[in-house]
GUMIRO-585784 format. One record per residue (C-alpha): residue number from 1; residue in three letters; y, x negated, z negated. Coordinates in steps of 0.02 Angstrom, whole numbers, plus 50000, padded with zeros to 5 digits. Example, Ala and Ser with C-alpha at 12.3 -4.5 7.8 and 13.67 -1.06 7.14 Angstrom:
<pts>
 pos code    py    px    pz
   1  ala 49775 49385 49610
   2  ser 49947 49316 49643
</pts>
This chain:
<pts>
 pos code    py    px    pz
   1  unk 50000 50000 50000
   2  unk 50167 49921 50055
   3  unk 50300 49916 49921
   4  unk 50412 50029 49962
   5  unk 50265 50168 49982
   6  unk 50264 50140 49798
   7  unk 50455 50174 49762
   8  unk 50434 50327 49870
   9  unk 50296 50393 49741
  10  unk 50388 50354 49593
  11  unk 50537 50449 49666
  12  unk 50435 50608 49677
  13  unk 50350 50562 49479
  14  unk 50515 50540 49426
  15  unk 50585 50715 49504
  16  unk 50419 50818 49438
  17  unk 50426 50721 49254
  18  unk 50594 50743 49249
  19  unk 50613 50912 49287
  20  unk 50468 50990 49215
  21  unk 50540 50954 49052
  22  unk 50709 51004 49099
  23  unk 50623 51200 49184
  24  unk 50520 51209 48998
  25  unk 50699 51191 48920
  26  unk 50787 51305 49035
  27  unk 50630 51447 48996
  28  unk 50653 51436 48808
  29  unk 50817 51446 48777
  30  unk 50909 51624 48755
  31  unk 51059 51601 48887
  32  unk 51030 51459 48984
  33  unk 51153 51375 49078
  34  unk 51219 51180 49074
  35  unk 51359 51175 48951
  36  unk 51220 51195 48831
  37  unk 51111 51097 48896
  38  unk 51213 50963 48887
  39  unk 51269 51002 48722
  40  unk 51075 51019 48668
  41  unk 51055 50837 48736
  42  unk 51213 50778 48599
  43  unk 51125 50855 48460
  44  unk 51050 50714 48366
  45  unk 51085 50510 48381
  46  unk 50904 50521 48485
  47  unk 50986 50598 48623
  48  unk 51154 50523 48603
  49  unk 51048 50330 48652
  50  unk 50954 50420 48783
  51  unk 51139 50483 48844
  52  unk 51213 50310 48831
  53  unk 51057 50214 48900
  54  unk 51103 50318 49056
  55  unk 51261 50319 49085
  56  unk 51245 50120 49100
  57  unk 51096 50116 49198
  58  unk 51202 50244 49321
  59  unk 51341 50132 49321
  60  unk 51227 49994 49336
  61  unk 51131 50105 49488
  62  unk 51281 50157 49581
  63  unk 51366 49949 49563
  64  unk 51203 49894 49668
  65  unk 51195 50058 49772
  66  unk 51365 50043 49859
  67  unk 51381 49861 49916
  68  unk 51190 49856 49957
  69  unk 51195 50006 50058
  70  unk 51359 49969 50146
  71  unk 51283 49791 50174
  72  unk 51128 49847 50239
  73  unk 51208 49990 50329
  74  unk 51076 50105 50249
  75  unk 51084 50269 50337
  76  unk 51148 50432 50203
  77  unk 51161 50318 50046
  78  unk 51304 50435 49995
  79  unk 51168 50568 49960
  80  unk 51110 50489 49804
  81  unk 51266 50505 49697
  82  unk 51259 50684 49685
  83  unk 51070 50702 49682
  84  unk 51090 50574 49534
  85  unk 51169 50714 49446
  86  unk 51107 50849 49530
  87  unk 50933 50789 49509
  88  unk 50885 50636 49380
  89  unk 50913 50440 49438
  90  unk 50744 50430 49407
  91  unk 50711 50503 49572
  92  unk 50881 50430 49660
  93  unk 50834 50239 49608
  94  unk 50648 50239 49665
  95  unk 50717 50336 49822
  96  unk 50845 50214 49879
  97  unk 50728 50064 49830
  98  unk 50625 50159 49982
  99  unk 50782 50199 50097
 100  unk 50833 50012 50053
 101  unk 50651 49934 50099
 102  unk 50640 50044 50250
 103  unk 50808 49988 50331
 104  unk 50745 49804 50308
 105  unk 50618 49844 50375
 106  unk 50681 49918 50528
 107  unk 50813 49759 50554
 108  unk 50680 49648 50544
 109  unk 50565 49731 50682
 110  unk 50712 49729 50806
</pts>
């Protein structure tokens, strides 16, 4: 299995983990919506780290994302900042690692 098949796995692992957890929460609670969910996440210094942990690895994400993809001219890069909210980085990192690998990939064949 090439490397980037691998990335491309963990993107969709990351997206079902991810969001199975955040469906249970959004069965269970009596009025759903993301203000409170958000809020939910702040309750305890658990979730505060967990909070903090990702904003910097976000930061972190999105300080390699840009110049790499711009670099590498990697086709719909811009995609991934929303679906890093929208979605979870833990599907947006893995998925770019792919989108990065491919484009290399591609230069290198032509």
């Amino acid at each position: 299995m090439k490397l980037k098949h691998l990335y491309l796995v963990l993107s969709v692992i990351g997206i079902c983990y991810t969001w199975y957890y955040n469906i249970q929460y959004f069965n269970t609670v009596e009025n759903p919506n993301l203000i409170d969910f958000f809020k939910d996440a702040q309750l305890n210094f658990a979730g505060k780290s967990f909070g903090a942990d990702l904003t910097v690895v976000c930061f972190t994400f999105f300080a390699f994302l840009i110049p790499e993809s711009l670099r590498l001219k990697v086709r719909f890069w811009w995609v991934l900042i929303p679906l890093t909210f929208l979605v979870a980085i833990t599907f947006t990192f893995p998925l770019f690692l792919y989108m990065r690998a491919n484009t290399i990939e591609k230069q290198q064949i032509t």
